[in-house]
ROBA-801780 format. One record per residue: y, z, x of N, C-alpha, C in turn; residue number from 1. Coordinates in steps of 0.2 Angstrom, whole numbers, plus 5000, padded with zeros to 4 digits. Example, Ala and Ser with C-alpha at 12.3 -4.5 7.8 and 13.67 -1.06 7.14 Angstrom:
<nodes>
+------+------+------+------+------+------+------+------+------+-----+
|  n.v |  n.w |  n.u | ca.v | ca.w | ca.u |  c.v |  c.w |  c.u | seq |
+------+------+------+------+------+------+------+------+------+-----+
| 4972 | 5039 | 5066 | 4978 | 5039 | 5062 | 4984 | 5039 | 5066 |   1 |
| 4989 | 5035 | 5064 | 4995 | 5036 | 5068 | 5000 | 5039 | 5064 |   2 |
+------+------+------+------+------+------+------+------+------+-----+
</nodes>
This chain:
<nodes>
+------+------+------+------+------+------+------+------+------+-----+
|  n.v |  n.w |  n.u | ca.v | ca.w | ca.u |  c.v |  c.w |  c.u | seq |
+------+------+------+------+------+------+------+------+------+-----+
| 5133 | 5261 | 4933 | 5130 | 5257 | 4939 | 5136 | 5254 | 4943 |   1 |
| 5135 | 5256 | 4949 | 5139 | 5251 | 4955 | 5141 | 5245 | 4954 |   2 |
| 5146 | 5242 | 4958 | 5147 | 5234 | 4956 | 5141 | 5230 | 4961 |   3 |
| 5138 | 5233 | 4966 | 5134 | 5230 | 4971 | 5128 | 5231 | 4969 |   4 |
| 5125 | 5237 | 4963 | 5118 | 5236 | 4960 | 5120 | 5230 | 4954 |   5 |
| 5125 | 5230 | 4951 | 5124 | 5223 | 4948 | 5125 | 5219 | 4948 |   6 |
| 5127 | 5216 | 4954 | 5128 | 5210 | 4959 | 5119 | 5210 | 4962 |   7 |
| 5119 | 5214 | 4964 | 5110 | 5214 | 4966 | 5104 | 5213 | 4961 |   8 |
| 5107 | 5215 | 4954 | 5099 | 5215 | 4950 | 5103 | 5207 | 4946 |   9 |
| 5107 | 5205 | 4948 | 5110 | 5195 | 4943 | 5107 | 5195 | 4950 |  10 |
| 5109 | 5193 | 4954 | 5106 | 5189 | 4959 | 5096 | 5189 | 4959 |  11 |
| 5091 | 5194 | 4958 | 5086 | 5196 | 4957 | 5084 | 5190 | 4952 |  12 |
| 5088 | 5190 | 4944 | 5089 | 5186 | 4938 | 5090 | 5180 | 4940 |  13 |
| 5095 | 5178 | 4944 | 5094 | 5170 | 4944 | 5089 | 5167 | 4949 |  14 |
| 5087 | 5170 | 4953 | 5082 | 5169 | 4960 | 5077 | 5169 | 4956 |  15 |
| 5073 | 5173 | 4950 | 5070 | 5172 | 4947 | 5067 | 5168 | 4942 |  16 |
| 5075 | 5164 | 4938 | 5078 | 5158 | 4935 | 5074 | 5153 | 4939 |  17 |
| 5077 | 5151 | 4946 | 5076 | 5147 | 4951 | 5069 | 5147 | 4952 |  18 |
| 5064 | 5150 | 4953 | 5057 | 5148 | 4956 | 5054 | 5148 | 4948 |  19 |
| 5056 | 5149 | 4944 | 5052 | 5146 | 4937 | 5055 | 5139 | 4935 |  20 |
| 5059 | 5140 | 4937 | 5063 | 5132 | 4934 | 5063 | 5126 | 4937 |  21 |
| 5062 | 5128 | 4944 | 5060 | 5123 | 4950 | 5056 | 5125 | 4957 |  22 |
| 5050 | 5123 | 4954 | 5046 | 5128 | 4959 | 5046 | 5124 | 4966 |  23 |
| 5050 | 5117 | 4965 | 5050 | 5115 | 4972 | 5054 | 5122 | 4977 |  24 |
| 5057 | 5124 | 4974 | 5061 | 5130 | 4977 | 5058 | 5137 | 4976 |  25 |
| 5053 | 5137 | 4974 | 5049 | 5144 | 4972 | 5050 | 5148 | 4979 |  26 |
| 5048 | 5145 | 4985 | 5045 | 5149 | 4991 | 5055 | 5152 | 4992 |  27 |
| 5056 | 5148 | 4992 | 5062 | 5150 | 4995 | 5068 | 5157 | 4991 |  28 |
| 5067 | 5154 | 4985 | 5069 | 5159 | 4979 | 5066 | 5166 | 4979 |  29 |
| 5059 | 5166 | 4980 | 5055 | 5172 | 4981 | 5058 | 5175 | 4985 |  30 |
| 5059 | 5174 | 4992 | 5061 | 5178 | 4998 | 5067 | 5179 | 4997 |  31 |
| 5072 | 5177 | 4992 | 5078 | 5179 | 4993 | 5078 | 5184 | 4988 |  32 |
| 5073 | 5184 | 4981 | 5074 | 5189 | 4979 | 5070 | 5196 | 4980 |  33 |
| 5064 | 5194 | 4983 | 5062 | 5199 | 4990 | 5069 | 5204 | 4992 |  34 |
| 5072 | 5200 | 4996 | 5080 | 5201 | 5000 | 5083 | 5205 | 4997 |  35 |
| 5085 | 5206 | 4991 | 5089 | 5205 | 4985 | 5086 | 5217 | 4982 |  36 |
| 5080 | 5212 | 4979 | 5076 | 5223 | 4978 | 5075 | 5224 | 4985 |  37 |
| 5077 | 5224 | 4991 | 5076 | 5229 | 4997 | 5083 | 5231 | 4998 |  38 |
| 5087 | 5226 | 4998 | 5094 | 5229 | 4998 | 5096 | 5234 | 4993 |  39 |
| 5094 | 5232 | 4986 | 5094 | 5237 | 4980 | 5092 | 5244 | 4982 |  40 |
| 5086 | 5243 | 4984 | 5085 | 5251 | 4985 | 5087 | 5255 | 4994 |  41 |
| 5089 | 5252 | 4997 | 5092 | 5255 | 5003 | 5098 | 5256 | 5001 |  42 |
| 5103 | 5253 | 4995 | 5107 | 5253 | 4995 | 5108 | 5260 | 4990 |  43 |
| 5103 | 5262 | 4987 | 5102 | 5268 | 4982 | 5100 | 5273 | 4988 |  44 |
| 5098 | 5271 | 4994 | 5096 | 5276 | 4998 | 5102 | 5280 | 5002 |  45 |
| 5101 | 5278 | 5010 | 5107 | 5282 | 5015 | 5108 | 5276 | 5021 |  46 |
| 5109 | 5268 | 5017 | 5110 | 5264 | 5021 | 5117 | 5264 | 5025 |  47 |
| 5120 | 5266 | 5030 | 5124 | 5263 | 5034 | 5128 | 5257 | 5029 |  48 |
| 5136 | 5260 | 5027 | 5141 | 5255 | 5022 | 5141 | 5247 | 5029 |  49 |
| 5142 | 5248 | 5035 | 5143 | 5242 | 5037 | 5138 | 5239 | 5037 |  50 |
| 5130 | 5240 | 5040 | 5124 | 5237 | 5038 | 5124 | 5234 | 5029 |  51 |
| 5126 | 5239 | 5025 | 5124 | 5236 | 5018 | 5131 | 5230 | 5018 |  52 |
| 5133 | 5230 | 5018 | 5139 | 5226 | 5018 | 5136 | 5218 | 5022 |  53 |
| 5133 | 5219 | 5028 | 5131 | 5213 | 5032 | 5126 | 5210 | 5027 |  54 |
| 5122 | 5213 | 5024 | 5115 | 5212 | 5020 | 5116 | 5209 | 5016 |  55 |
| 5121 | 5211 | 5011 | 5127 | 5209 | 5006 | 5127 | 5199 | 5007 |  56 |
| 5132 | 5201 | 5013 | 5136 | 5194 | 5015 | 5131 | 5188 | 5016 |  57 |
| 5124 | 5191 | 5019 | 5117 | 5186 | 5020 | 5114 | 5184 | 5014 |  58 |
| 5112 | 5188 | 5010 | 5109 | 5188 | 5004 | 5113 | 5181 | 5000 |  59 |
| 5119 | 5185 | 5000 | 5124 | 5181 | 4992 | 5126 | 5173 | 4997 |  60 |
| 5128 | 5173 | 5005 | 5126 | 5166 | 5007 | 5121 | 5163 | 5006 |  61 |
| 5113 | 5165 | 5007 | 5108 | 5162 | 5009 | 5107 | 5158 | 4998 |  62 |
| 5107 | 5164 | 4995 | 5107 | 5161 | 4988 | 5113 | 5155 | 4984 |  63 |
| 5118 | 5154 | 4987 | 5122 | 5149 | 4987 | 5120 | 5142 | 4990 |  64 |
| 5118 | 5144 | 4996 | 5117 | 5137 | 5000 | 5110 | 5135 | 4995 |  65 |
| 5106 | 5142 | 4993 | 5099 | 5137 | 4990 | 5101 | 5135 | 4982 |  66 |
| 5107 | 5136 | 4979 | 5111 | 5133 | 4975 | 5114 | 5126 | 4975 |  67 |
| 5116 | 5125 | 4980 | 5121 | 5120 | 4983 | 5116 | 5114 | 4986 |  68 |
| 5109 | 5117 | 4988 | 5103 | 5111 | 4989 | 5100 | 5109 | 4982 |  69 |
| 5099 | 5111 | 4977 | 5097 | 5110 | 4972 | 5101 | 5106 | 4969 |  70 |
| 5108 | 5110 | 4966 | 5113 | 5102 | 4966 | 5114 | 5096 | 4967 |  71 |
| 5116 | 5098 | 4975 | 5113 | 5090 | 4977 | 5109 | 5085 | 4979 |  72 |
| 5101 | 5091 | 4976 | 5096 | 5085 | 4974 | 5097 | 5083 | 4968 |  73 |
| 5101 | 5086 | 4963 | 5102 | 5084 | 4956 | 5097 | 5087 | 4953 |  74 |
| 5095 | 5093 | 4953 | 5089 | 5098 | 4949 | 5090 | 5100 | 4943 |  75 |
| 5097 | 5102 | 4945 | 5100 | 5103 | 4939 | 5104 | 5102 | 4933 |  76 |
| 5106 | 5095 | 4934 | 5110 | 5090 | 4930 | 5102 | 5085 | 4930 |  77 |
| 5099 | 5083 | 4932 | 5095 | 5078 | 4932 | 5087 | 5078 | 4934 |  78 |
| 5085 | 5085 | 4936 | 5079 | 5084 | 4938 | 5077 | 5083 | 4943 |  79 |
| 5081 | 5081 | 4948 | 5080 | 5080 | 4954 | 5081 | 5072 | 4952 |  80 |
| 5081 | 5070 | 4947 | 5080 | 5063 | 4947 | 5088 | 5058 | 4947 |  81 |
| 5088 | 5056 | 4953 | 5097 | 5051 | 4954 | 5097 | 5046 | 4952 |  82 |
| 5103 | 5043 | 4949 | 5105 | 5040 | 4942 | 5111 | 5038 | 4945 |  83 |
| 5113 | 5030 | 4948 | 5121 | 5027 | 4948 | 5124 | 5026 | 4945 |  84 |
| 5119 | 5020 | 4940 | 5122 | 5015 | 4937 | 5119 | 5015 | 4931 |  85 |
| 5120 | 5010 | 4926 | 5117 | 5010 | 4918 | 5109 | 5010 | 4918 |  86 |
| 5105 | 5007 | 4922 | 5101 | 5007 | 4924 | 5096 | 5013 | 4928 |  87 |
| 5101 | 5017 | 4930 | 5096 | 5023 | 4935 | 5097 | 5022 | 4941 |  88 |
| 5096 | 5014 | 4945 | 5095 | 5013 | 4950 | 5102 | 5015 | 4957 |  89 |
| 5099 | 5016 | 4963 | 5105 | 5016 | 4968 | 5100 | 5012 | 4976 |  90 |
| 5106 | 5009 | 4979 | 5102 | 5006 | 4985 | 5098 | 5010 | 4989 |  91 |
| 5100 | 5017 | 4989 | 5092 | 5020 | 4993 | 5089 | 5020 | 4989 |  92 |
| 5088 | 5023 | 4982 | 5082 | 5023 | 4979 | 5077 | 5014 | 4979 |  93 |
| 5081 | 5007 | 4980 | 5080 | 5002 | 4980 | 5075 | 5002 | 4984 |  94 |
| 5080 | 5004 | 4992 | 5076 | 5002 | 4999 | 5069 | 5008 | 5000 |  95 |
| 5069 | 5014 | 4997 | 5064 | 5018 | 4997 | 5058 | 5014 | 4993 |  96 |
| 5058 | 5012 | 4985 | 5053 | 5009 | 4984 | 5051 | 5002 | 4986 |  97 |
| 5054 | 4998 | 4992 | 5053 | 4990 | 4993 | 5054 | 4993 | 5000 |  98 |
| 5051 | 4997 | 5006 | 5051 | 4997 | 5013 | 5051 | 4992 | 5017 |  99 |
| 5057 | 4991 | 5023 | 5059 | 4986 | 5024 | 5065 | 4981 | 5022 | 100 |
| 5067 | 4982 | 5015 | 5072 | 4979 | 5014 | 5079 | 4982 | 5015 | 101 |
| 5082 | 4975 | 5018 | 5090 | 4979 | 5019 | 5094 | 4978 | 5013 | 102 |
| 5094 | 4972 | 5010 | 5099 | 4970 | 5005 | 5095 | 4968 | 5000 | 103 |
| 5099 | 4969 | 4993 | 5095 | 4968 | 4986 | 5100 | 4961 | 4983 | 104 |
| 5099 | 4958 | 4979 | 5102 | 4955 | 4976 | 5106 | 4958 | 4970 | 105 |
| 5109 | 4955 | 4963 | 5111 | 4959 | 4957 | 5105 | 4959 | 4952 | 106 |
| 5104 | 4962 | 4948 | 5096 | 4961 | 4944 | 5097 | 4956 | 4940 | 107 |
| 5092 | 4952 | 4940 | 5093 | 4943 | 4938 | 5086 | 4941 | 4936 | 108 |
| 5086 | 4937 | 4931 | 5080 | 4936 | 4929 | 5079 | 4935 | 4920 | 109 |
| 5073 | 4930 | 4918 | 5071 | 4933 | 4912 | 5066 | 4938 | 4910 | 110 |
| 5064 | 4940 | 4915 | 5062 | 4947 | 4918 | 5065 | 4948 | 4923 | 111 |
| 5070 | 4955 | 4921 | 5074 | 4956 | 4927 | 5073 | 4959 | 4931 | 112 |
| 5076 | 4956 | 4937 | 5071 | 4961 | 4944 | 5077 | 4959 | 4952 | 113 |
| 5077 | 4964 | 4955 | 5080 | 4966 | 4960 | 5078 | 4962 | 4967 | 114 |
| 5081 | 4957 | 4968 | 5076 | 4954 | 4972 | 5077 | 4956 | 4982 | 115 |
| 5071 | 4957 | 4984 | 5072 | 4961 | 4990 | 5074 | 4956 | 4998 | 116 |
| 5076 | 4957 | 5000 | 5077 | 4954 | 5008 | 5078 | 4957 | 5014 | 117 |
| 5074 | 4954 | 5018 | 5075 | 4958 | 5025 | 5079 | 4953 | 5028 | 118 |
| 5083 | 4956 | 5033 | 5087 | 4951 | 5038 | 5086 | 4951 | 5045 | 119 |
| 5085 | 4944 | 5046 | 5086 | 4945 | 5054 | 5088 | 4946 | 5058 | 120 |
| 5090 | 4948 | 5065 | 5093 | 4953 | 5068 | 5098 | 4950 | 5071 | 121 |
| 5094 | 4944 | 5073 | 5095 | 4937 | 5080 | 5099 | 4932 | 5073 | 122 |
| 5096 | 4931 | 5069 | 5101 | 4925 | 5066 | 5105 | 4927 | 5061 | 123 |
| 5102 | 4931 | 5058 | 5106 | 4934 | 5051 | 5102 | 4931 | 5045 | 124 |
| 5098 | 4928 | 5046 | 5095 | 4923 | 5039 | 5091 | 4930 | 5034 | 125 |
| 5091 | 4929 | 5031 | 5088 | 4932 | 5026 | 5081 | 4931 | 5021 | 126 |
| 5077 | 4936 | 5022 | 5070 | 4934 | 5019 | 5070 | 4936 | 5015 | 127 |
| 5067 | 4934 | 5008 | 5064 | 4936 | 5004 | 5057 | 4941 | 5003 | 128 |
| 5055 | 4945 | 5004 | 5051 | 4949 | 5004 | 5048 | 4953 | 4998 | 129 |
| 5053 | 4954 | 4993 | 5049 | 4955 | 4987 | 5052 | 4956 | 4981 | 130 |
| 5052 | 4961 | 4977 | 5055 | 4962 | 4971 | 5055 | 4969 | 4970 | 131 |
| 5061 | 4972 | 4965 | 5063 | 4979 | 4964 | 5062 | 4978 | 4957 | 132 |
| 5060 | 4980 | 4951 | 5062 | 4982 | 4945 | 5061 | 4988 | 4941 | 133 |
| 5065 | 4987 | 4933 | 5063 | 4995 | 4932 | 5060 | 4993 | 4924 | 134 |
| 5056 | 4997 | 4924 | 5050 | 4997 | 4919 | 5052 | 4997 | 4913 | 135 |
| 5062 | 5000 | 4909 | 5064 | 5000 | 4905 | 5065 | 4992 | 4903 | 136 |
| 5065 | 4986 | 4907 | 5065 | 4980 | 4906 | 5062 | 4975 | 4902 | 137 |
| 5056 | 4978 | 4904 | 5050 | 4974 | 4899 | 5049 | 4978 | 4893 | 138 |
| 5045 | 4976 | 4887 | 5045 | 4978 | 4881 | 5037 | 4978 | 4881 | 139 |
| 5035 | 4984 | 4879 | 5039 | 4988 | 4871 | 5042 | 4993 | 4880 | 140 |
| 5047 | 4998 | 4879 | 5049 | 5001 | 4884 | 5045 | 5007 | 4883 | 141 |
| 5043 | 5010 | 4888 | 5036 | 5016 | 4888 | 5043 | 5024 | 4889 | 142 |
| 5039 | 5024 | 4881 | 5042 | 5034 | 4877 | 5035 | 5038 | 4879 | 143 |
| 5038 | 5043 | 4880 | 5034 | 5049 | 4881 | 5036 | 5053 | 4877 | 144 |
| 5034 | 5059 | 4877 | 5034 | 5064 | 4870 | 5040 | 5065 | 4869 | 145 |
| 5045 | 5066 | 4872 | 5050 | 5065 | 4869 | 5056 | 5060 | 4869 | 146 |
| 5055 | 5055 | 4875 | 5059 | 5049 | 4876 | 5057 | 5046 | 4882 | 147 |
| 5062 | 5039 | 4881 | 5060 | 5035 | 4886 | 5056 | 5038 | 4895 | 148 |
| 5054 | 5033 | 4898 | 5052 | 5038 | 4904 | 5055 | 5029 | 4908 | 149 |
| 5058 | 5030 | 4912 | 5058 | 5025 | 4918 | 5058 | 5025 | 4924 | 150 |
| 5054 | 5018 | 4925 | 5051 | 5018 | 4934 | 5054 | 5015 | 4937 | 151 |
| 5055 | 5014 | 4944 | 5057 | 5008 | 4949 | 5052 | 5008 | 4954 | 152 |
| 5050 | 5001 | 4951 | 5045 | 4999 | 4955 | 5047 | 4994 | 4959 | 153 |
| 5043 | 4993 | 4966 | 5044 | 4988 | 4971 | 5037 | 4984 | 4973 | 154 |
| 5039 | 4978 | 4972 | 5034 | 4975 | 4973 | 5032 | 4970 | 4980 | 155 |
| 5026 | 4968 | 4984 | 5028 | 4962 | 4990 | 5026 | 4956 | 4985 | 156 |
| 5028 | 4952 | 4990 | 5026 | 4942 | 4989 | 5017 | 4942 | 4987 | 157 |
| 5014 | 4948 | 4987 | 5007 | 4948 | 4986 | 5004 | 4951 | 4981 | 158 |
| 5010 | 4953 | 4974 | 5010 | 4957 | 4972 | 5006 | 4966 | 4971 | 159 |
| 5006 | 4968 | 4979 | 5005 | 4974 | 4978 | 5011 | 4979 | 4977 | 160 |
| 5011 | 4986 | 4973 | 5014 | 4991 | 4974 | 5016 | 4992 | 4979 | 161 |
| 5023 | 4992 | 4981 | 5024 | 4995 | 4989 | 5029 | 5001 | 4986 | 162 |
| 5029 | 5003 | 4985 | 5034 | 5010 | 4983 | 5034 | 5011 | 4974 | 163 |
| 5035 | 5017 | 4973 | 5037 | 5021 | 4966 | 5042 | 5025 | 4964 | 164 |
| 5045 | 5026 | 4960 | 5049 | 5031 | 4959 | 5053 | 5032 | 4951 | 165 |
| 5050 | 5037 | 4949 | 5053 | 5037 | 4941 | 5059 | 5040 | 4941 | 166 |
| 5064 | 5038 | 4938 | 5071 | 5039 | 4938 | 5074 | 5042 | 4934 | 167 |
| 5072 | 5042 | 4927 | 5073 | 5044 | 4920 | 5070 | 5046 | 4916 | 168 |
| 5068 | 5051 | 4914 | 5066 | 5053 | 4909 | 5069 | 5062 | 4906 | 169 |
| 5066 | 5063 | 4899 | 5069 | 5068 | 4897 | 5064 | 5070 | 4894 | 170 |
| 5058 | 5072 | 4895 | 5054 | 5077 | 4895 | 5054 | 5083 | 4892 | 171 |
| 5053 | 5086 | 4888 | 5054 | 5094 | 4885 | 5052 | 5098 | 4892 | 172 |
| 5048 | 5098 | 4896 | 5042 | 5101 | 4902 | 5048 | 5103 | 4906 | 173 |
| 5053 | 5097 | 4908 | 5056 | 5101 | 4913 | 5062 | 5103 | 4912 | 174 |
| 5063 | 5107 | 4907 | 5067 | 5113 | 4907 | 5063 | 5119 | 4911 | 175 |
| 5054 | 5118 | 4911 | 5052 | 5125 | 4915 | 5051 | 5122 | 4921 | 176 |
| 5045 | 5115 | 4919 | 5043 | 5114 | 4926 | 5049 | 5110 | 4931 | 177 |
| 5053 | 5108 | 4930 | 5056 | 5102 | 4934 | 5053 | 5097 | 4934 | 178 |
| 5058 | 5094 | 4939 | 5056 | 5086 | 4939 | 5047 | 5084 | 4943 | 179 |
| 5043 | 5086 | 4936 | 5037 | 5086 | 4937 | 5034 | 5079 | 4941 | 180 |
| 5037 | 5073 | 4941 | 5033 | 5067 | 4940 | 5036 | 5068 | 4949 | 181 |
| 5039 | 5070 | 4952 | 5040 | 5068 | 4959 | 5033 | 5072 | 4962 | 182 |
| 5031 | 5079 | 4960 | 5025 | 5082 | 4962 | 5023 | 5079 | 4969 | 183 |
| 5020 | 5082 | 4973 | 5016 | 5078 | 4979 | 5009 | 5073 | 4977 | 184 |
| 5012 | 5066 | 4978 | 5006 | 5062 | 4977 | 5005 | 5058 | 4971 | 185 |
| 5008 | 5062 | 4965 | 5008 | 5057 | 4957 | 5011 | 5050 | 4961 | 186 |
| 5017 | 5050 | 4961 | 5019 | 5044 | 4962 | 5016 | 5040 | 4967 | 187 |
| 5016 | 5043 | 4971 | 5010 | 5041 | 4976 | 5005 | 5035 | 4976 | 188 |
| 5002 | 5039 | 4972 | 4995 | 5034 | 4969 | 4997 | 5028 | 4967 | 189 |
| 5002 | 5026 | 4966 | 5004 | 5019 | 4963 | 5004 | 5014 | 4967 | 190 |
| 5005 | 5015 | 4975 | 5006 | 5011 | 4979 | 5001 | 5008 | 4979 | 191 |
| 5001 | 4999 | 4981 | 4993 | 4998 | 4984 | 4991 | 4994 | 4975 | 192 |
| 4992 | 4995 | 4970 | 4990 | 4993 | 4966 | 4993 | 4986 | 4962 | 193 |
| 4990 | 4984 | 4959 | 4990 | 4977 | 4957 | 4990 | 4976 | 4948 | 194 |
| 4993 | 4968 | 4948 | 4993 | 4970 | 4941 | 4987 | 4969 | 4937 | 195 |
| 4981 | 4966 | 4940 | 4974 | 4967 | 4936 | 4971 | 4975 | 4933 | 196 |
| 4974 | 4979 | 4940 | 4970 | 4983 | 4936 | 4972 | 4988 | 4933 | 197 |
| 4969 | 4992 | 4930 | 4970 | 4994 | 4923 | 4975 | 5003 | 4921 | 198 |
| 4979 | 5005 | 4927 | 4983 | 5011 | 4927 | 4982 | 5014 | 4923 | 199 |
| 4975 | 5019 | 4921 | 4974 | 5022 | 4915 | 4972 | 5028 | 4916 | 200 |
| 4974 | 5034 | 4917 | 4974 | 5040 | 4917 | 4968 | 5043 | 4915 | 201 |
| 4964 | 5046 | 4920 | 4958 | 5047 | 4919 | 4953 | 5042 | 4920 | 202 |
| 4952 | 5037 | 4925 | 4950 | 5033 | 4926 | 4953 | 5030 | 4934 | 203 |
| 4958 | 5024 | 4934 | 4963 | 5024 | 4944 | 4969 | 5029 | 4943 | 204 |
| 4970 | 5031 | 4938 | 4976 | 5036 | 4938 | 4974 | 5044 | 4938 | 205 |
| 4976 | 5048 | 4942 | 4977 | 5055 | 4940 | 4981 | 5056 | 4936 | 206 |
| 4982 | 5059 | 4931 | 4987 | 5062 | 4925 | 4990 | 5070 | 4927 | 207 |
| 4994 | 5073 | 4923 | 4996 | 5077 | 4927 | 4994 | 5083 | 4921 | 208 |
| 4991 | 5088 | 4921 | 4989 | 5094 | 4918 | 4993 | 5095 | 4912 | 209 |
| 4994 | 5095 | 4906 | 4997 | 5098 | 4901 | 5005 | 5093 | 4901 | 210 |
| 5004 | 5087 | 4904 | 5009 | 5082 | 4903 | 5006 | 5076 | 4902 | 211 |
| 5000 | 5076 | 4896 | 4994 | 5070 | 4897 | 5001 | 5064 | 4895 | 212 |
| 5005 | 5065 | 4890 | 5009 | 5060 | 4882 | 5012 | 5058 | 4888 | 213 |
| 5015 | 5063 | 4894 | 5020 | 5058 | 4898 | 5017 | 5053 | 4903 | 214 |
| 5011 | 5057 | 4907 | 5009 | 5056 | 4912 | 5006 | 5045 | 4907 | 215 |
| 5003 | 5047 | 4902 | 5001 | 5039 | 4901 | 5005 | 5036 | 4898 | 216 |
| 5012 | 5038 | 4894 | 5018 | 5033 | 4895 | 5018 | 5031 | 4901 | 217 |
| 5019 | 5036 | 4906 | 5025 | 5032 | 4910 | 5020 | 5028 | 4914 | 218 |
| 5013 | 5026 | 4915 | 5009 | 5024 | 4918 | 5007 | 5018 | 4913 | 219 |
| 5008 | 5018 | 4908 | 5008 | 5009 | 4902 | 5014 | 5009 | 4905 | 220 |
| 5021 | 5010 | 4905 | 5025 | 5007 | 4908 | 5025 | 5004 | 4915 | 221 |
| 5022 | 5005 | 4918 | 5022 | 5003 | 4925 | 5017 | 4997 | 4923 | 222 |
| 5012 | 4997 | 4921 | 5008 | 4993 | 4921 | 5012 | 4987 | 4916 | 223 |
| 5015 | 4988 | 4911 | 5019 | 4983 | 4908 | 5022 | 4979 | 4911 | 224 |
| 5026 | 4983 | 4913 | 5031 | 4980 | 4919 | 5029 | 4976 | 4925 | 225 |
| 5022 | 4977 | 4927 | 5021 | 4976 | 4934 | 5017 | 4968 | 4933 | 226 |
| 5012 | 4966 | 4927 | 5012 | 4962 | 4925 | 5015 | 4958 | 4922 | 227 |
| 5020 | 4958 | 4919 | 5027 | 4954 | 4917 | 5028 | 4952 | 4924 | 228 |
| 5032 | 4954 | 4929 | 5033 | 4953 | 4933 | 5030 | 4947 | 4938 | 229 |
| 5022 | 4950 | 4939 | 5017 | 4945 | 4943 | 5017 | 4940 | 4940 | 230 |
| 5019 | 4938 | 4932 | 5014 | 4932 | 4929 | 5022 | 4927 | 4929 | 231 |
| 5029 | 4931 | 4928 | 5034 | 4929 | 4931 | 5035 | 4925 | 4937 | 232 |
| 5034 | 4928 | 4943 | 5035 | 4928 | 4948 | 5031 | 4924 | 4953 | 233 |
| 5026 | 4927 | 4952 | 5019 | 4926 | 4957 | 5015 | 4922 | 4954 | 234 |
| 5015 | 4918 | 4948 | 5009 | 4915 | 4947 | 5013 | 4907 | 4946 | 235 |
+------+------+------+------+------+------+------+------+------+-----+
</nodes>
């Protein structure tokens, strides 16, 4: 076998690896290993050496760059899920879940929490506008099937959900699926909610298909957390 059918059939293999491992990347991984058996067998044909060579150079670019995205979403080390500090947290992921705020405080509290502020433009004063915390804080801390699951949640002065984002967890599921709990909408759904009501999957929660053990950890987490927090704070 040629070195360029077996540079073609690994790349087919790991393009393959990629849309089952992160299917946020499926569409893209598909077409590249599309790319990949067309050049294979044109290359078994009477393709033009300078045409197959350009093909080559596209192919094995375009598969690197969608390696090097993946990366640096942390798909591969993390699940997509980024991690600073002891904690999990980092200031974008802070100001993503608390819209609005520019500046956090250090996490403080006998329930500890990130306290949020917006600033004014004209005098510089600073507002308090809500709270950031992470669900690992309050007890019992919410395990999923196979270990902890942590949220950053962000809260307003009116205790409602203004933002979600799970940080941490280790899941068996995403070795295939990836970092499942970002899916479109899961997290989503948390926004807008309050600590009265009752986060329970199958009922204000949707749960997520054959991820029941995580999907209601990590939603008794939030809901731990999110009540500590109000009865803390707001009441």
């Amino acid at each position: 076998m040629s070195p360029a059918k077996k540079i073609a059939k690994l790349l087919i293999l790991v393009l393959k690896y990629v849309s089952l491992r992160y299917p946020n990347y499926g569409g893209q991984a598909a077409k590249l290993q599309c790319g990949s058996k067309t050049i294979l067998r044109k290359h078994e044909g009477t393709m033009p050496l300078q045409h197959s060579i350009h093909s080559w150079l596209k192919t094995l670019l375009s598969t690197g760059l969608l390696v090097l995205v993946i990366l640096s979403n942390g798909a591969i080390f993390n699940g997509g899920v980024q991690a600073k500090n002891k904690d999990h947290t980092t200031i974008r992921l802070l100001k993503e879940v608390v819209p609005g705020a520019d500046s956090f405080s250090e996490k403080e509290g006998e329930v500890p929490v990130y306290k949020a502020y917006k600033t004014d433009s004209d005098t510089g004063e600073q507002t308090l506008i809500g709270y950031a915390f992470v669900s690992a804080d309050t007890h019992p801390e919410p395990s999923g099937y196979t270990s902890q699951i942590d949220s950053l949640i962000g809260m307003d002065l009116e205790g409602n959900i203004v933002g979600l984002k799970v940080i941490y967890y280790k899941e068996s599921l995403r070795h295939t699926w990836g970092d499942f709990f970002a899916w479109d909408g899961y997290e989503e759904q948390f926004v807008g909610k309050r600590a009265e009501q009752r986060f329970q999957i199958g009922n204000d929660i949707d749960g997520i298909v054959k991820a029941t053990i995580s999907s209601k950890a990590m939603a008794r987490g939030v809901r731990h957390s999110v009540r500590a927090v109000t009865l803390e704070y707001l009441r």
